[in-house]
N, C-alpha and C positions, 0 to 999 in steps of 0.2 A: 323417649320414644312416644309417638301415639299414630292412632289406627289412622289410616288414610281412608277418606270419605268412600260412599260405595260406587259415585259414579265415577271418582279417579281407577278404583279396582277392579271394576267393571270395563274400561274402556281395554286397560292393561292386559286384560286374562283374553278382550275380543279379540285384540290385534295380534298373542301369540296361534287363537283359533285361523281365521281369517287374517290370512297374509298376501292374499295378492286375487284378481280375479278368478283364478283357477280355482280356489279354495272355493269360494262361491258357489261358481255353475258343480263343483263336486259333491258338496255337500248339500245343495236344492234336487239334482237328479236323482242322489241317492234315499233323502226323501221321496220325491217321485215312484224308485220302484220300490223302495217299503209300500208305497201304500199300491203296489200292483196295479201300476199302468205299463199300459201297453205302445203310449205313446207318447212323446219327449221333446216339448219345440225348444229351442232356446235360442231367443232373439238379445245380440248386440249395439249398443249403439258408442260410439265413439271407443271403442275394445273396451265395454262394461265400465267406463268410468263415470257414463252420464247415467246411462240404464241399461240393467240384464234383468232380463224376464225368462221365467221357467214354465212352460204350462204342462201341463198334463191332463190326463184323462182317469185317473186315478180311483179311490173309492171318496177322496176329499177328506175334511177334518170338521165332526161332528159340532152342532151348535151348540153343545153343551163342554166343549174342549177349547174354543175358539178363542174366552177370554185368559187363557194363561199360556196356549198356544206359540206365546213368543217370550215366555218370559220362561228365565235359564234353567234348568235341571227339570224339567217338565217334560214329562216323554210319556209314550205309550206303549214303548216295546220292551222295558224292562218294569220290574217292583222293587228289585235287590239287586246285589254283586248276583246271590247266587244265581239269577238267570241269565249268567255270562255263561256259563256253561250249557246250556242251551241255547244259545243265540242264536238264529236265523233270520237278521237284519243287518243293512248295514249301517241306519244310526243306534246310539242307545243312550248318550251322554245327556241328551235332551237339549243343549247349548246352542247349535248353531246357527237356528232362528235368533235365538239372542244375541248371539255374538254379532250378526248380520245388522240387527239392528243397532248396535252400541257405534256401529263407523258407517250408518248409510242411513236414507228413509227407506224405508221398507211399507207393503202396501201388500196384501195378502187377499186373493178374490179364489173363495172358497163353495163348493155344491157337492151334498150327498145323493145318493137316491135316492134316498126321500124327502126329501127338501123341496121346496115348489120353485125356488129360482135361486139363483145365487148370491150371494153378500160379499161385499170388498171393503175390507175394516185396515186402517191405516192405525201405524205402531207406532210408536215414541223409542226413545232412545231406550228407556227398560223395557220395552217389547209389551206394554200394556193397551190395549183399544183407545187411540183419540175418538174414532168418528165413524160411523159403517151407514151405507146405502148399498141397496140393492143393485144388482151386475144382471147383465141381456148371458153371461158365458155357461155353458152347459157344465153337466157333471166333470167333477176335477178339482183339483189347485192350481192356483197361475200367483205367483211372486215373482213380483217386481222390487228391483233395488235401485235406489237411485241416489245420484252424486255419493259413489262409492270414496271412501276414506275422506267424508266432509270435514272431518274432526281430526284428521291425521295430515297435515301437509307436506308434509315430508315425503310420508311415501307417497301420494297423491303425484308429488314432484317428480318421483322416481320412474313414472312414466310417461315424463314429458318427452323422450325419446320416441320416434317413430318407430328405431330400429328394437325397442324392447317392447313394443305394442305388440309389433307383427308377432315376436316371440311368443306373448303373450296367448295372445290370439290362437301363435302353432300349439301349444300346449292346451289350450281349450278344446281344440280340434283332438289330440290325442287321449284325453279324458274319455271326450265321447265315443272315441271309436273303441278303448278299452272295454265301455261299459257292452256298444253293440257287438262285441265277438263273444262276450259269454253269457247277453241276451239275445239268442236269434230270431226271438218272437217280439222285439223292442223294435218301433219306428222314432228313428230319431232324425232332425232338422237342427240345423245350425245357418243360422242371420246373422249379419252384421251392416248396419247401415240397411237395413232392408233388403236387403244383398242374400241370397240361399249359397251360403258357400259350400254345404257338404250335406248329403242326409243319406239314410242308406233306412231302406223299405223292411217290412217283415219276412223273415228267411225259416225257414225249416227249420235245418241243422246250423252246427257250429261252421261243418266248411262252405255254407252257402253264404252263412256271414261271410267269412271269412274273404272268399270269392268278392263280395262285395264291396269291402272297406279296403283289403290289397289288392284284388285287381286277379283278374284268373291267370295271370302268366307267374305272379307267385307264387299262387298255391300248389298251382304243376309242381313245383318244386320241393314242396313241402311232404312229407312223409307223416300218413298219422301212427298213431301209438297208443296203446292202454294196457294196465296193469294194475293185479289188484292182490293186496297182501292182507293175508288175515289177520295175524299178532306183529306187530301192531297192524288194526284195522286201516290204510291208507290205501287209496283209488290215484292211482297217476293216469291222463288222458293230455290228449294236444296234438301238434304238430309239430318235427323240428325238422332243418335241413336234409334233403337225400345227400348222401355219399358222393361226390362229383358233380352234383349240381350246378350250372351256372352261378358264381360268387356274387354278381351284377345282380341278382335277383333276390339272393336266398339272404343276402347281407348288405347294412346301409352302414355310414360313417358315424352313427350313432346311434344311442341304445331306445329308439323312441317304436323300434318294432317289436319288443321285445314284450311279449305280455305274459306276465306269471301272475295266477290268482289262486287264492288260499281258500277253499268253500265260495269259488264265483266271487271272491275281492280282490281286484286289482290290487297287488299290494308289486315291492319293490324289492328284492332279493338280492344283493350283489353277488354273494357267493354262488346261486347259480346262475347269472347272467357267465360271471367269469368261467366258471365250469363249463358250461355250452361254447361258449367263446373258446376255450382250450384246447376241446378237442375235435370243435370243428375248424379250428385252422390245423390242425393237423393234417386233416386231409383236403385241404384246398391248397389252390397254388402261391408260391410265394407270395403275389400281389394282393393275394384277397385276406394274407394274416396281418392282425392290427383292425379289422374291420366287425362292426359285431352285427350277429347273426339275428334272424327271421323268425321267431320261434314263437307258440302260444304251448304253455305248459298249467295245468288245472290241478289243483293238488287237494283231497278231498278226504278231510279227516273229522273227525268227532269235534263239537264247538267246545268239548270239554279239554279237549288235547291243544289248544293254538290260542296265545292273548293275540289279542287284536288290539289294548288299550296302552299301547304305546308311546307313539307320538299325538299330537293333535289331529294333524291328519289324518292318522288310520291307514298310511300306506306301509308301514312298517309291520311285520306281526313276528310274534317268538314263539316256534313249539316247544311246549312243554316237554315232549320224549326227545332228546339230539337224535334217537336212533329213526324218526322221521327223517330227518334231513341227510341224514348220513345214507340211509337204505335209497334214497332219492337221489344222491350223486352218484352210487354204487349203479346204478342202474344205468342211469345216461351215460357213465362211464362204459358198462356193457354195450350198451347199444351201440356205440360208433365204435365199439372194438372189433364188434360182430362183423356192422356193416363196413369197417374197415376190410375187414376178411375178407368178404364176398369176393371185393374187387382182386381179389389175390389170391384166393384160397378156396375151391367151391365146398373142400372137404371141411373147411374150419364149420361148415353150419351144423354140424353134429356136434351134440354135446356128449361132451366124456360123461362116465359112469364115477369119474372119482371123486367127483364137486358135484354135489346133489345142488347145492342152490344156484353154481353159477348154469347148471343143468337145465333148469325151471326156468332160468332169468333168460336163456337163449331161446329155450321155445314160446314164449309169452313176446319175445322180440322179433323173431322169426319167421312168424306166420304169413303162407302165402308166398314166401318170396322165391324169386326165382333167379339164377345166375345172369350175370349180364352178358357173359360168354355165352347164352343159350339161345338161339335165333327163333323165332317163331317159326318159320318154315322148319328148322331142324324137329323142333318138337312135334308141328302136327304132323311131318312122312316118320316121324317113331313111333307116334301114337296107332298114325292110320297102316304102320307095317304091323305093330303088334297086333292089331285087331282083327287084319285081313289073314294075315299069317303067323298064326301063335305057335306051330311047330313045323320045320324044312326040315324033310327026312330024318327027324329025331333028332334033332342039333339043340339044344338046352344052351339056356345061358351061360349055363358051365362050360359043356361044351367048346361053345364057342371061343369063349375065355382062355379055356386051355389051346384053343387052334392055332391064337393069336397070341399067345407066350409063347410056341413051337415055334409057330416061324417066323416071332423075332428073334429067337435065339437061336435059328437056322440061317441067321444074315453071319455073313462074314465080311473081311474089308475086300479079300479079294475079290469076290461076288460082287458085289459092290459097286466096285472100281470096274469090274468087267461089263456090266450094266445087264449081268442075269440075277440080279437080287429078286425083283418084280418081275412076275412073271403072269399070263393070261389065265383065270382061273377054266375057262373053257379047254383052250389047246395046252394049258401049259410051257406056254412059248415063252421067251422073254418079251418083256414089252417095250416095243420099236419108239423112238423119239418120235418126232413131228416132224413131215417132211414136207419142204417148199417146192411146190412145181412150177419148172421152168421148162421153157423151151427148148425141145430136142430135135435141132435139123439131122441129125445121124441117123444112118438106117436102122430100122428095126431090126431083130434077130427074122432067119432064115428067110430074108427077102433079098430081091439082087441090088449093088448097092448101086450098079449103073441105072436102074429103072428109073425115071422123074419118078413115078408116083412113089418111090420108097420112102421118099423124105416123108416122114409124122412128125405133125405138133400135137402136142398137148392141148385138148381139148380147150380146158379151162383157162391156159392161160394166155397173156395179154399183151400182143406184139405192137399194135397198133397205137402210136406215139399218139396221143392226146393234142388237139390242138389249141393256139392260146386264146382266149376266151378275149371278146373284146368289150366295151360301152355298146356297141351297135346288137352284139348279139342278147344284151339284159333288157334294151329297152324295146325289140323288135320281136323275139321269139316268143312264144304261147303253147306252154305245156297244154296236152289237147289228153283227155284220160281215154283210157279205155273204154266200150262198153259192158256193163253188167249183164251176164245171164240172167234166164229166169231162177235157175236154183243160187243165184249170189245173192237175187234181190231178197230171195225167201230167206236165206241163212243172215242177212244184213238187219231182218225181222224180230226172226225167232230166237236167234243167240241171247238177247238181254231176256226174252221171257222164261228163256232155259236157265238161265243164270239166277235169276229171282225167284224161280223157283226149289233149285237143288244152288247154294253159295259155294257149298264146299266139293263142287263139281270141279272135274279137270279138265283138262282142255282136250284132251283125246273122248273124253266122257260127251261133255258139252259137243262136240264135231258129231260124235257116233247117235245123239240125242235127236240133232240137227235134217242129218241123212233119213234118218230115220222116219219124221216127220213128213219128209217131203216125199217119198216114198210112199206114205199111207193121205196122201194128199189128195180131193177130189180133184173131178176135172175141171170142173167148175173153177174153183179157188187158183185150179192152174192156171188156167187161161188167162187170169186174169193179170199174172206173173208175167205172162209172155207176152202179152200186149202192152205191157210197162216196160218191157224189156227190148219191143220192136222199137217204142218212142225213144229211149236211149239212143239206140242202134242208130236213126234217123238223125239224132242229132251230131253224135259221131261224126256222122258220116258231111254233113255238112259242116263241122268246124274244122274238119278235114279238106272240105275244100276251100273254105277261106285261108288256112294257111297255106295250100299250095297255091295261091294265087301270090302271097305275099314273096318280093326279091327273094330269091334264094342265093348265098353266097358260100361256098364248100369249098371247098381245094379236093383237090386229086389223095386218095388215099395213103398215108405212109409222108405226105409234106406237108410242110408247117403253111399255115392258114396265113396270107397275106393281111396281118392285122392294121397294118399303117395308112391303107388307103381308105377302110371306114372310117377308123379313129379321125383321120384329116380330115375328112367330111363333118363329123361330129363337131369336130375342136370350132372347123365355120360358122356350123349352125349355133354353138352356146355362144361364143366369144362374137357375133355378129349382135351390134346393135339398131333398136327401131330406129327405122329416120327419124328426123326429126321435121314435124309440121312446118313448111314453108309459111314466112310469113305474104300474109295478102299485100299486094302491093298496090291495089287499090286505094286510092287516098279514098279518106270519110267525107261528107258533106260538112264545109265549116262555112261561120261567115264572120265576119271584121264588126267591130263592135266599138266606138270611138271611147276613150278615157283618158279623164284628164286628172293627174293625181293635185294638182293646183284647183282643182273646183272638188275635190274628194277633202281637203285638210279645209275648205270654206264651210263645206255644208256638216262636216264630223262633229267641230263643238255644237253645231244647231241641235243634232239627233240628241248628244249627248244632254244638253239643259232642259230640253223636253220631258216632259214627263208620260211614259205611257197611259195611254186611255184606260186600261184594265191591266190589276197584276197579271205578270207573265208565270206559267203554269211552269215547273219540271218540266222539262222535255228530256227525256233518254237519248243522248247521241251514239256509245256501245256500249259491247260489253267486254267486260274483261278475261282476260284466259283463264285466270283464277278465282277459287273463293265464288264464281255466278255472280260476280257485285257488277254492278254499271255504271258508266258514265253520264250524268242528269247537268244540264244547260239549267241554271235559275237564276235569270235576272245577269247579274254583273259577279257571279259566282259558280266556281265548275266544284262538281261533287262528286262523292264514290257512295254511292248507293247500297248497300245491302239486303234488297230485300226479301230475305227469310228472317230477318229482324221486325220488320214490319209486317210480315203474314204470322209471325208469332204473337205481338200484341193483338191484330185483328182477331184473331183463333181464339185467344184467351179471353179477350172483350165478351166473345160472341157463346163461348161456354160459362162463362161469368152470366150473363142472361139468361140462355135460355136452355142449358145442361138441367136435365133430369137426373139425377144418383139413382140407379135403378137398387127398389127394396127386397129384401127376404124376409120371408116369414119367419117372424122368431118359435124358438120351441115352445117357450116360456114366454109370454107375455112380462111385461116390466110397468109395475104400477107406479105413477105418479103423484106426488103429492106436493103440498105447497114448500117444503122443506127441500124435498129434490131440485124443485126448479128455481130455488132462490126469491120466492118470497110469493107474496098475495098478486101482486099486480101480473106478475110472470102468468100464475094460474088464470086469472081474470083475461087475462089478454089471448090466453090459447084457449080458451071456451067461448071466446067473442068471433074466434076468426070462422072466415067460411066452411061450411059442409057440408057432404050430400044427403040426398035425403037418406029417411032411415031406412035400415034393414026390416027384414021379417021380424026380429026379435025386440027391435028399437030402438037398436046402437046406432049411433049416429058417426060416420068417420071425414075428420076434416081432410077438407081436399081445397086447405090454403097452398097456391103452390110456393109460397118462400119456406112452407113444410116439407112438402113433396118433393120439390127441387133437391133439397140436402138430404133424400134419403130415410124421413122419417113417415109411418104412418099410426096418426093416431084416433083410437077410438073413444068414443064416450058411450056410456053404459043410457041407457031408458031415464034413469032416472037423475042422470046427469050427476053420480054421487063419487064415481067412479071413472078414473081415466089410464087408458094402457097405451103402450108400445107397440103394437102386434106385428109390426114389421122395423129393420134397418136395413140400411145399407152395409153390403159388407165390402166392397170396393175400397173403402175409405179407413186403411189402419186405426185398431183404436178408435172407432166414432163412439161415443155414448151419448149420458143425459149429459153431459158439462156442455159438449157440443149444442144442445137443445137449448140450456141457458143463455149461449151466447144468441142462438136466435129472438129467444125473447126479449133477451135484452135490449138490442136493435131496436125490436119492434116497438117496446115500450118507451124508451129513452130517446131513441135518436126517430120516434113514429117512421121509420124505416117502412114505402111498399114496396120499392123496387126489391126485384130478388136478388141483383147484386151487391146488394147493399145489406145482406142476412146472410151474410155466407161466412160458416166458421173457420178460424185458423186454419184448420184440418183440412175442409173442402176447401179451401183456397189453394193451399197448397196443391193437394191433389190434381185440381185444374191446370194449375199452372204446369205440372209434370205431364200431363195430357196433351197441352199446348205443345209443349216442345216435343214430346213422339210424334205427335202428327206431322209437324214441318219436317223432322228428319224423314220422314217419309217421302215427301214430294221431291219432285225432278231434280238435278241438280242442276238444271238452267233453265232460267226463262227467257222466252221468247219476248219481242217489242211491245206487242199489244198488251202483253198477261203484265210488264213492268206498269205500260200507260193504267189499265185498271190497278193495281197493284197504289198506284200513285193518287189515284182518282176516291181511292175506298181511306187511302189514309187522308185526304183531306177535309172528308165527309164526314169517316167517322170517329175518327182519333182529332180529343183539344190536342193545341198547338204548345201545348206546356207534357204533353203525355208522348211527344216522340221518340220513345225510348224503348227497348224491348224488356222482357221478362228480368234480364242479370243485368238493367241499367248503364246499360251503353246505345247508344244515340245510332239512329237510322242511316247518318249521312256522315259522311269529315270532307271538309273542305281542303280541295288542292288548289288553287288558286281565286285570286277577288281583282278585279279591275276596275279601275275607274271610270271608264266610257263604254258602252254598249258595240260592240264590234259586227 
């Protein structure tokens, strides 16, 4: 046997830490709120296999910690085991900096408050310092990883699947939104590809997170809960499913809603996921068991009671007392028995006196609730009867109690059956069914039955046969309203200010409120009523006579409405089509034109072997229905034109020139020195270039624009010994001094003055993405003349080897080429 080297051991012990990107962004955030930040970006590129960056706002990691910072067992939150028992972090093992480093490059840009500017020290594979320059980034940490699992190909390969990226990815997303529900003061952002797929703002409370990352139509759903047991000390809080809840909301096909933390750690619990899971399909409907449930459960014990150092990842944890875990099923198990109840049982919410704890464990559950058999309206006319009327002629709750056992046990079947069970409490009658009134031609009592006038109807009811409603009568008739009084206009007023003032008003109250008002109303303010009131009246009165002008068509009382002769007329008027425009039978002026196709085939080859005076230009002959592309005439060649391909190179040509990166002022100034900028000549070349004159103080600031252009502004100190940054661009991802270098580069090597010819990786790119937002922007067709210029600017200003757009596809395709000029 012998010892295997430290960098084989090393790589081995990283790849059981760090196993896939999730382990990463977990274990960089949870550094982040160790060191108490408040805010959490983490940018993706390629799903974390090219680069994941963490930044924060944090307290940072001091300059005296920096050099061992990444190398393993190195930590600040423990001395010993024994302060696992205290613990209130979520790293402690000191590794995961290191392990990160052992399968990626890693690159660490670090700032205290006290610090004057920030430092960016790149690691090695043991996590010791290669190389550090100075960083433009404010207070915080930001770690960057990059080409994740360099040294592992295997698994590297393991996500050459698309469909296990996006996974990938959804479980990044789930990380963060764990860490935002049980930090509600935590702003977090998630990138990928430059891309903001998700971020959720700083919240209050738990349920505004909460609100935030599921959406408020879950949380409706959700019931919160707390409870706190002395021996043993343990705090249960969260939220789990309401009793009858919509299923679609409160439960997903998978357990990625499900959030349990142990002292604010997301950890993974199976036994109560399944527990929750058990007995909330109990009370949902056959479709929604099998499905698991919505829940956030917070479980808050002594760091002395709960390991945490279990697995690698630290989603695992084991309490030390079972009677934690156990007192914690017992409860949830209560809760949906209770709320099982409710729905069945109002009396079940009392707790018996013979089980003192399950006693405790219903009123801790219980609070507040109210039956769902109990209407609001019932409750506030109980409330507002008790208060108005607390005793009717000495009638006691008892009382009445006993009234209402008397005379159910005064029902009988015969009674019953005879229909004197219920009877009026005023007259003591029994009480009469509902009865329909109809039409009585029979005479009344003691009138003669020969008289005509003996015959009575019923006042209220309805002899007169309705007649059938036609097309003519929907599209012709004009409900015409009433006019308003002056006292409607005033109660049309004052109703809602009666209302806003007293809510829990009645409507007999609100009317009696109304009257009242108007009643103690000047004259003045009357008047004013009645003259609003006469302007109605006036118009009434004239839409009244616009419609008695209009046909009127009735039938005789008691017969049915001749509906078939409108209808006929109508059926004409839809089903009648416009004529159709006569053509002019005018002949046009022509005239006779002699050709001869035997002197057409003599003089064809002449044109053809001729050679034109001057090249023949593009000419647009149309355009196409699709795509905005055109048809272009050149020469003995027909083309398909595109041009938003060619106003995208002209666009980029033209921000390539003479685009300005507008600068910000940095907080921190970023000094420069011959080592930053890649050697002597770099420096010499950026003190030589132009600038204006000096300040009050007699800093001099270059205003070369192939500087200014990209974003940078720099100044030089009096005595020229000294040189800063004091402004960038912040438009441009990621710009720094590497970017600076490559300008000087340029300038020095390739004597580069144009300023498209100084332009870095970064601003090039940039532009180019600018280039292409602006063209989506314009028309999506152009007009003849805007092709002719369009045609005119690419001949001018674009070589004839550069007709190609931004993604290198060609301006033009050829649909056909002929051999003679036509």
């Amino acid at each position: 046997m012998h010892q295997l080297p430290p960098s084989t051991v090393r790589l081995l012990s990283s790849s059981q830490v760090i196993t896939s990107v999730v382990n990463v962004v977990k274990e960089l955030t949870e550094n982040s709120l160790d060191a108490e930040a408040t805010s959490v970006d983490v940018k993706l590129e390629n799903y974390g296999l090219d680069r994941i960056e963490v930044r924060d706002n944090g307290s940072g990691i001091r300059a005296e910690d920096t050099p061992v910072m990444g190398v393993r067992h190195f930590t600040s939150k423990i001395s010993s085991h024994q302060d696992l028992e205290s613990l209130q972090t979520y790293g402690f093992r000191g590794e995961a900096l290191g392990s990160i480093c052992a399968v990626a490059e890693v690159t660490v840009t670090t700032k205290t408050k006290e610090d004057d500017f920030s430092t960016q020290y790149t690691l090695d594979l043991t996590g010791n310092i290669v190389s550090q320059k100075p960083s433009h980034l404010g207070q915080g940490t930001t770690v960057s990883v990059q080409r994740l699992f360099k040294n592992l190909p295997v698994r590297r390969q393991f996500y050459s699947n698309t469909k296990k990226c996006k996974e990938e990815l959804k479980r990044v997303q789930d990380v963060l939104t764990a860490f935002a529900i049980v930090k509600p003061e935590l702003r977090v952002t998630l990138y990928h590809n430059k891309v903001m797929l998700w971020q959720k703002s700083k919240m209050a409370d738990h349920r505004s997170a909460l609100v935030a990352t599921l959406g408020p139509n879950v949380v409706s759903h959700l019931q919160p809960f707390h409870h706190r047991h002395e021996d043993p000390e343990i705090i249960l809080d969260g939220f789990l499913p309401k009793p009858g809840a919509d299923f679609t909301l409160t439960s997903s096909s998978s357990a990625d809603k499900a959030f349990i933390y142990v002292n604010d750690r997301p950890v993974q619990q199976k036994e109560i996921t399944k527990l929750v899971r058990q007995h909330l399909g109990a009370l949902q409907a056959e479709e929604a068991r099998g499905r698991f449930p919505t829940f956030v459960l917070r479980v808050s014990v002594s760091a002395a009671a709960v390991d945490v150092n279990l697995t690698p990842d630290k989603t695992q944890v084991l309490l030390h007392h079972k009677v934690h875990e156990n007192y914690f099923i017992y409860l949830v198990y209560k809760y949906y028995e209770i709320n099982k109840g409710i729905s069945s049982d109002v009396s079940s919410h009392c707790p018996t006196s013979n089980n003192s704890s399950s006693s405790s464990i219903a009123e801790d559950w219980i609070v507040d609730q109210i039956p769902a058999d109990l209407s609001l309206c019932d409750a506030d006319e109980a409330s507002q009867n008790c208060a108005t009327e607390p005793n009717l002629e000495g009638n006691s709750p008892e009382r009445l109690d006993d009234g209402l056992g008397a005379r159910e046990d005064a029902f009988s079947a015969e009674e019953w059956s005879r229909g004197t069970a219920l009877r009026d409490p005023d007259s003591d009658k029994p009480l009469q069914p509902v009865t329909i009134l109809r039409p009585n031609a029979g005479p009344a009592k003691d009138e003669d039955k020969s008289s005509p006038s003996s015959t009575r109807l019923i006042s209220n009811a309805i002899i007169e046969k309705r007649a059938a409603l036609t097309a003519y009568d929907v599209l012709a008739n004009r409900a015409v309203r009433a006019p308003l009084s002056p006292a409607a206009l005033f109660e049309k007023e004052t109703r809602a200010e009666v209302v806003s003032e007293n809510p829990k008003a009645s409507l007999h109250q609100i009317n009696a409120a109304v009257r009242e008002r108007w009643k103690t109303l000047n004259q003045e303010e009357r008047q004013k009523f009645e003259d609003r009131a006469q302007k109605h009246m006036e118009h009434h009165e004239q839409a009244r006579a616009a419609s008695a002008e209009a046909p009127r068509r009735v039938s005789a009382q008691g017969q049915k409405r001749k509906a078939l002769s409108n209808q006929q007329l109508l059926d004409e008027l839809f089903s009648a089509q416009p004529q159709k425009k006569l053509k002019n039978s005018v002949s046009k002026p022509s005239r006779t034109v002699g050709c001869s196709l035997a002197s057409l085939r003599q003089n064809l080859p002449r044109l053809a072997s001729s050679p034109p005076s001057a090249p023949l230009r593009p000419c647009p002959i149309s355009r196409l229905a699709s795509q905005g592309s055109w048809l272009l005439l050149s020469g003995h060649k027909l083309l398909v034109l595109n041009p938003f391909r060619v106003e995208e190179a002209l666009l980029f040509q033209r921000l390539m020139d003479n685009n300005i990166l507008p600068a910000v002022a940095l907080k921190d100034p970023i000094p420069l020195t011959e080592e930053s900028l890649g050697g002597a000549e770099n420096m010499d070349a950026l003190c030589s270039m132009e600038k204006q004159s000096p300040e009050l103080d007699g800093s001099v600031v270059i205003s070369d624009l192939r500087l200014v252009a990209n974003g940078f502004k720099i100044k030089l100190s009096p005595d020229r010994q000294q040189v800063q940054v004091t402004a960038m661009a912040e438009c441009v991802p990621f710009l720094g001094l590497g970017d600076l270098r490559e300008i000087l580069t340029a300038v020095v090597q390739k004597k580069t003055r144009a300023v498209s010819g100084c332009r870095p990786l970064k601003v090039y790119n940039h532009l180019k993405g600018e280039a292409v937002r602006l063209v989506r922007q314009m028309p999506a067709h152009f007009s003849r003349e805007e092709v002719r210029g369009i045609l005119r600017r690419m001949e001018t200003q674009l070589e004839r080897r550069h007709r190609t757009c931004l993604h290198e596809r060609p301006f033009t395709q050829l649909l056909s080429k002929s051999d003679t000029v036509c």
